[in-house]
VEXPA-366320 format. One record per residue: residue number from 1; residue in one letter; z, x, y of N, C-alpha, C, O, CB in turn. Coordinates in Angstrom, 3 decimals. Each point is the difference from the previous one (the first is absolute). Glycine has a CB too. Layout:
REC     n   res       n.c3       n.c1       n.c2      ca.c3      ca.c1      ca.c2       c.c3       c.c1       c.c2       o.c3       o.c1       o.c2      cb.c3      cb.c1      cb.c2
REC   NUM     a          Z          X          Y          Z          X          Y          Z          X          Y          Z          X          Y          Z          X          Y
...
***
This chain:
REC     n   res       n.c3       n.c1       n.c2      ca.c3      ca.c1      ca.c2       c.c3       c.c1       c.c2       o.c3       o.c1       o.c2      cb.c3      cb.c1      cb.c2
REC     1     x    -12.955     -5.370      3.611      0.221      1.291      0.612     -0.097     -0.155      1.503     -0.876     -0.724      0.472     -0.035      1.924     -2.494
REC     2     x      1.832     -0.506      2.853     -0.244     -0.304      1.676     -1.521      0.758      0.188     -0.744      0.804     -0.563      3.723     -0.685      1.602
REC     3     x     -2.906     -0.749     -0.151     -0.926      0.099      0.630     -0.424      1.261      1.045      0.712     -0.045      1.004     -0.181     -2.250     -1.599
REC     4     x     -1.351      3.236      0.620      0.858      1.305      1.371     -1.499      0.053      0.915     -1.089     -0.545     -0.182      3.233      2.860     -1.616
REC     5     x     -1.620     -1.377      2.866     -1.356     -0.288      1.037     -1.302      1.343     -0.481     -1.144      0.005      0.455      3.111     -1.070      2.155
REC     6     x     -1.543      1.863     -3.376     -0.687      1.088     -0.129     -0.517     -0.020     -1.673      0.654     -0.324     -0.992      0.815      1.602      3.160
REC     7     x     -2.821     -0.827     -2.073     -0.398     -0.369     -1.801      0.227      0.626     -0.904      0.025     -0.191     -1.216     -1.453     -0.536      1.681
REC     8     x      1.709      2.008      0.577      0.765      1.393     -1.190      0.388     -0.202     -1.264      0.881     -0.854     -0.096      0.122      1.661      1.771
REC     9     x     -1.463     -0.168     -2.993     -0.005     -0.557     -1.412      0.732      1.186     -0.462     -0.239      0.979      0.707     -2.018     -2.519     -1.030
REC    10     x      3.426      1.853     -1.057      0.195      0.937     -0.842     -0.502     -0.339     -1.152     -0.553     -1.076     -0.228      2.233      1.753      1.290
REC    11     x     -1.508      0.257     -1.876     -0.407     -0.047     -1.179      1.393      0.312     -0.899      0.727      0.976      0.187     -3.343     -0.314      0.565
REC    12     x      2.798     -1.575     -1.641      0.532     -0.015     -1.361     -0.621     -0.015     -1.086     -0.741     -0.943     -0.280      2.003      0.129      1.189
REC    13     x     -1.024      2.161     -1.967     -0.412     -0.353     -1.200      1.212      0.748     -1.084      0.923      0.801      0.146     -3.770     -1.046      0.773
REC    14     x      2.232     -0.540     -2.081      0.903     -0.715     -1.207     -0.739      0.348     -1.198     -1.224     -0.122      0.050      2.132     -1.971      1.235
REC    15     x     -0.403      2.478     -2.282     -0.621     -0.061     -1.416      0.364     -1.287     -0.901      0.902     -0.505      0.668     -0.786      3.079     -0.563
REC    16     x     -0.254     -3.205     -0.973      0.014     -0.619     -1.141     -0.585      0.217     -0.491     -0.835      0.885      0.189      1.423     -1.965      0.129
REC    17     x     -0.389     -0.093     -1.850     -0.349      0.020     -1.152     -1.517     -1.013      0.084     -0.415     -0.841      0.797      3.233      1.378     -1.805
REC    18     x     -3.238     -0.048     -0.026     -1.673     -0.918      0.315      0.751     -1.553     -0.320     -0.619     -0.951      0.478     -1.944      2.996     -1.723
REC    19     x      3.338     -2.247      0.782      0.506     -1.524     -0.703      0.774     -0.342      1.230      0.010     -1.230      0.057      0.318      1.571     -2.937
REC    20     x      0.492      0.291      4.150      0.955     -0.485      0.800     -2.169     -0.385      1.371     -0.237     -1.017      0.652      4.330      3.110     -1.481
REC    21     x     -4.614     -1.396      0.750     -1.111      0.144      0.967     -1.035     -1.119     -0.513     -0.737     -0.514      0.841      1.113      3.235     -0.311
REC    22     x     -0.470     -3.152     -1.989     -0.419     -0.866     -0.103      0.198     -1.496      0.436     -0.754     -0.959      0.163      0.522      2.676     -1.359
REC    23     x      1.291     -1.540      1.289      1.265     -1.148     -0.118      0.382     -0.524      2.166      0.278     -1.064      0.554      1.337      2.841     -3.828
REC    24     x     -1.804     -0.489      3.731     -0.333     -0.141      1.537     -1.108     -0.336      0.316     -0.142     -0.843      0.885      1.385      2.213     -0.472
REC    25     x     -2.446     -0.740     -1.122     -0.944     -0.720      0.439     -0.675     -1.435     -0.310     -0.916     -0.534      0.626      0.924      2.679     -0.403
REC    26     x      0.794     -2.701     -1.532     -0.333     -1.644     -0.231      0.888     -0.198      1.156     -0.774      0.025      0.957      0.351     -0.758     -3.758
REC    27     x      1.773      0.524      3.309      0.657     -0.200      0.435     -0.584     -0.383      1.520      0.078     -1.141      0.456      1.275      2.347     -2.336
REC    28     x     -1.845     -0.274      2.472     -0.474      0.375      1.180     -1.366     -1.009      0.238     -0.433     -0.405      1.079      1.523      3.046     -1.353
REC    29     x     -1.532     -2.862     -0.871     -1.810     -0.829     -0.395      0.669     -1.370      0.117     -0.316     -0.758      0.917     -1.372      2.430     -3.090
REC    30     x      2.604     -2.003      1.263      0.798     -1.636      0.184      0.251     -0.093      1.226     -0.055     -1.192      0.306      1.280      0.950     -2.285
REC    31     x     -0.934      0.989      3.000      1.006     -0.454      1.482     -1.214      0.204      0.806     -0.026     -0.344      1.181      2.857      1.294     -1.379
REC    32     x     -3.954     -0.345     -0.455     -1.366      0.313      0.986      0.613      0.832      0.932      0.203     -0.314      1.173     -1.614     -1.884     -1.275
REC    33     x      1.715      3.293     -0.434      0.440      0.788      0.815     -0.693      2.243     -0.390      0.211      0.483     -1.113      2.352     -3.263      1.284
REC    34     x     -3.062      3.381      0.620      0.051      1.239     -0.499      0.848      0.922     -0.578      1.084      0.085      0.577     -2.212     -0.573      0.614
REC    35     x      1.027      0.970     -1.835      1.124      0.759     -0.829      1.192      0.679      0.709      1.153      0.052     -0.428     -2.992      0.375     -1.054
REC    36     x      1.342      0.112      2.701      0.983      0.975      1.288      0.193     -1.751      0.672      1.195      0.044      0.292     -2.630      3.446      0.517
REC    37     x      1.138     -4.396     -0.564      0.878     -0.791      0.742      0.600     -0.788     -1.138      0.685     -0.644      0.794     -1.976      0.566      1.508
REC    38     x      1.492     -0.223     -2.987      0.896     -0.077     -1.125      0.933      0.391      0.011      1.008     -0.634      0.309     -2.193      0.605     -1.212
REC    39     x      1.145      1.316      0.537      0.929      0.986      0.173      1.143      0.280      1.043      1.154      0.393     -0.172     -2.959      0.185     -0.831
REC    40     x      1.202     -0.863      1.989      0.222      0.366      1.441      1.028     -1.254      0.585      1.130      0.049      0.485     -3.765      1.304     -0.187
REC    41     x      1.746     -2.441     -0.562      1.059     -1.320      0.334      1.103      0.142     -1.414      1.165     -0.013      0.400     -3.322     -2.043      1.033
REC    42     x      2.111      2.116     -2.139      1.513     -0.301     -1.154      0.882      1.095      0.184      1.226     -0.112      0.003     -2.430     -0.991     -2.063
REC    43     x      0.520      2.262      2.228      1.279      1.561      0.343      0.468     -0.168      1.303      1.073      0.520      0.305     -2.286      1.503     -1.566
REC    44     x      0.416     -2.831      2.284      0.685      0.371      1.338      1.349     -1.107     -0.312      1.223      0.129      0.061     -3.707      0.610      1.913
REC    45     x      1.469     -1.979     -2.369      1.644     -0.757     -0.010      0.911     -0.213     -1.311      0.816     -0.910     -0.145     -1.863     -0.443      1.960
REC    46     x      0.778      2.267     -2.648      1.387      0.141     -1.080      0.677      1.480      1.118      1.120      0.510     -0.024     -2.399     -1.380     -3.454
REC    47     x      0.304      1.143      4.194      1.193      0.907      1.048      0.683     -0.587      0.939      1.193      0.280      0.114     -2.423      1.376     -0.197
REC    48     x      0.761     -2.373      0.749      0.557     -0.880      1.215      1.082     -0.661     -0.895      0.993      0.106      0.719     -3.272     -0.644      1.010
REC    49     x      2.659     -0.045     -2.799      0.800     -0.331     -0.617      0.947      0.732     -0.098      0.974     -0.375      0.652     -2.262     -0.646     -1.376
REC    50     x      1.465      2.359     -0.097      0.954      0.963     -0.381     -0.006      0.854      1.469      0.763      0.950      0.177     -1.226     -0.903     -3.134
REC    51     x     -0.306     -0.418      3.778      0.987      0.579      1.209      1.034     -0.668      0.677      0.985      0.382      0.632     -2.717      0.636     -0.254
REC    52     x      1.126     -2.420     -0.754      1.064     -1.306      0.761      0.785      0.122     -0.402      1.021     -0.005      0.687     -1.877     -1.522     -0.309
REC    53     x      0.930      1.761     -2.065      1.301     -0.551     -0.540      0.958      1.143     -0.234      1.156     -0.219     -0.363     -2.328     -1.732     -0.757
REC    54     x      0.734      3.092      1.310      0.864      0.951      0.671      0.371      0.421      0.919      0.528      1.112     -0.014     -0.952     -0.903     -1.027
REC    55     x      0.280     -0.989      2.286     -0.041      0.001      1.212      0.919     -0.803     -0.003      0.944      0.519      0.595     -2.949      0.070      0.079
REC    56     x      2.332     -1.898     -1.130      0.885     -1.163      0.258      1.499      0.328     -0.803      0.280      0.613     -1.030     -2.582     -2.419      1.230
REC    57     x      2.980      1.179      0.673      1.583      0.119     -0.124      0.280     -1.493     -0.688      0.152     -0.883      0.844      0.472      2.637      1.542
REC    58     x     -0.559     -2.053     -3.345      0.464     -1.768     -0.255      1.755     -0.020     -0.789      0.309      0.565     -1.049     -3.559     -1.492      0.318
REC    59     x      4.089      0.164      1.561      0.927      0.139      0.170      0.192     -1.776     -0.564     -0.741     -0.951      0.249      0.841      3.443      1.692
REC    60     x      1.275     -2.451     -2.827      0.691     -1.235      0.076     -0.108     -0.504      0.977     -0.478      0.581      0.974      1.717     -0.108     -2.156
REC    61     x     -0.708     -2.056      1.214      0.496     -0.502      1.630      1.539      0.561     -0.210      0.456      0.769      0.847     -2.073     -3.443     -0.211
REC    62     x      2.270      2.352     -1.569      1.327      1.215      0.279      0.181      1.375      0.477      0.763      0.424      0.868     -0.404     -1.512     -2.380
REC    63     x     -1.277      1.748      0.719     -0.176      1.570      0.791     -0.239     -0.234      0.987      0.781      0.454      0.837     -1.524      0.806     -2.151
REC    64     x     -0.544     -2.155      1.868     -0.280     -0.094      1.492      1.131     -0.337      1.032      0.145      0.698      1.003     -2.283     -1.383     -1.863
REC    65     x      2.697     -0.076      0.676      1.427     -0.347      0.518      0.597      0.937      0.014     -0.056      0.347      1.180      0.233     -2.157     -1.806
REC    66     x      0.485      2.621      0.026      0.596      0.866     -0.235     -0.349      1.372      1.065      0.794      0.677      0.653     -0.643     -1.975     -3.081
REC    67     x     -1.414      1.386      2.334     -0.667      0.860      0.562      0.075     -0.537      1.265      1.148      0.252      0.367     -2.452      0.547     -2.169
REC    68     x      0.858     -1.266      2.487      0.188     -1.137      1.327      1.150      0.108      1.039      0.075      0.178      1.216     -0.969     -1.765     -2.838
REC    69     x      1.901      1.363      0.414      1.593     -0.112      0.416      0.295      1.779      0.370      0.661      0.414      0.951      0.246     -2.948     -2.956
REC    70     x     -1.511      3.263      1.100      0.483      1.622     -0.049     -0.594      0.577      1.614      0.714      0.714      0.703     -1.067     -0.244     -3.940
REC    71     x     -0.901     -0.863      3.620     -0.602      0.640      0.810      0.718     -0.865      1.185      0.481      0.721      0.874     -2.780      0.222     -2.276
REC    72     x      2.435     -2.080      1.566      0.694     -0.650      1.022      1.331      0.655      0.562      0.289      0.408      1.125     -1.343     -2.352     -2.180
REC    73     x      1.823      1.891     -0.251      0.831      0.428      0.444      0.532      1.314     -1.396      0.473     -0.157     -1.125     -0.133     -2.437      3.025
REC    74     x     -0.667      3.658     -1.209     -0.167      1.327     -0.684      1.553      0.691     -0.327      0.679      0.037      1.026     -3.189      0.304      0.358
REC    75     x      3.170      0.183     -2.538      1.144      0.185     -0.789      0.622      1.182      1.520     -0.807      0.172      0.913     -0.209     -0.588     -4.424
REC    76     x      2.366      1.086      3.601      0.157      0.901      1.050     -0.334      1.067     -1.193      0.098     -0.283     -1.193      1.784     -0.755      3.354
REC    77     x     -2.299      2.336     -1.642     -0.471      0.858     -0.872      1.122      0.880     -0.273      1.017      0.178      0.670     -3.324     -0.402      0.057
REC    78     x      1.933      0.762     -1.865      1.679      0.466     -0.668     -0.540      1.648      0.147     -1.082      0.487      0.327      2.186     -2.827     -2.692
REC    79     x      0.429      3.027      1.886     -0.055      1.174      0.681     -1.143      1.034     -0.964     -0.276      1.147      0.354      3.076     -1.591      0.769
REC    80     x     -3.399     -0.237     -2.429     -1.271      0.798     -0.595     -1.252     -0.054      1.004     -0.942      0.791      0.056      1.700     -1.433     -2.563
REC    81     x     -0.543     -0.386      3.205     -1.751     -0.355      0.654      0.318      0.621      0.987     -0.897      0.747      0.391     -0.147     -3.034     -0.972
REC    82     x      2.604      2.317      1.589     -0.123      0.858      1.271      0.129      1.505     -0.376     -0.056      0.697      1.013      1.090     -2.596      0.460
REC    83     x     -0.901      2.509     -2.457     -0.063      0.948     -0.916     -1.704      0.420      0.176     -0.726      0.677      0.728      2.993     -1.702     -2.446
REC    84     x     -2.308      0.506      1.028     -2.224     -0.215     -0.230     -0.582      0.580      1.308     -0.458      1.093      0.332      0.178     -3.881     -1.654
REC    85     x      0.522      1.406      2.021     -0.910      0.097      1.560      0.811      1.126      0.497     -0.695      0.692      0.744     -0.074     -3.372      0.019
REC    86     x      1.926      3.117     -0.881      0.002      1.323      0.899     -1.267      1.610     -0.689     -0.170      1.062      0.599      3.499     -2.128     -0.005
REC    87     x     -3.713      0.818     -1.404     -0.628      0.741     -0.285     -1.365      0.582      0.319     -0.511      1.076     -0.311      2.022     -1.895     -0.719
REC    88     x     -2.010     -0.351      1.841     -1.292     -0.126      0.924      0.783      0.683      1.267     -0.583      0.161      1.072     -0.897     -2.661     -2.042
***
């Protein structure tokens, strides 16, 4: 988790099942870890994950090319798009 300059804390809370809470807290005892930092380190980064990986664009190297070539050198715009932008 980064690191920040201020200690300011929130609070999250959660219900489960006594069998999912059991199961965090061996979990948490094996890694020698407290139950809220347990918690805390695996949710932040199964988030940091599904933010990355919805964040990221991954493209063929063909698409990329493709894409490359388009922005370089961009199509002349046809009379729907000068259509469009007159509308702004």
């Amino acid at each position: 988790m980064p690191a920040t300059a201020h200690t300011e804390s929130v609070r999250i809370n959660l219900r489960t099942s006594p069998e999912a809470k059991a199961l965090i807290e061996r979990a948490a005892a094996i890694m020698g870890s407290t139950v809220s930092g347990f918690m805390l380190q695996n949710t932040y980064e199964a988030a940091r994950r599904i933010v990355a990986s919805s964040d990221a664009l991954v493209l063929s190297q063909t698409a990329f090319e493709a894409f490359v070539a388009t922005c370089e050198k961009p199509p002349k715009p046809t009379a729907a798009l000068r259509k469009l932008m007159a509308l702004r």
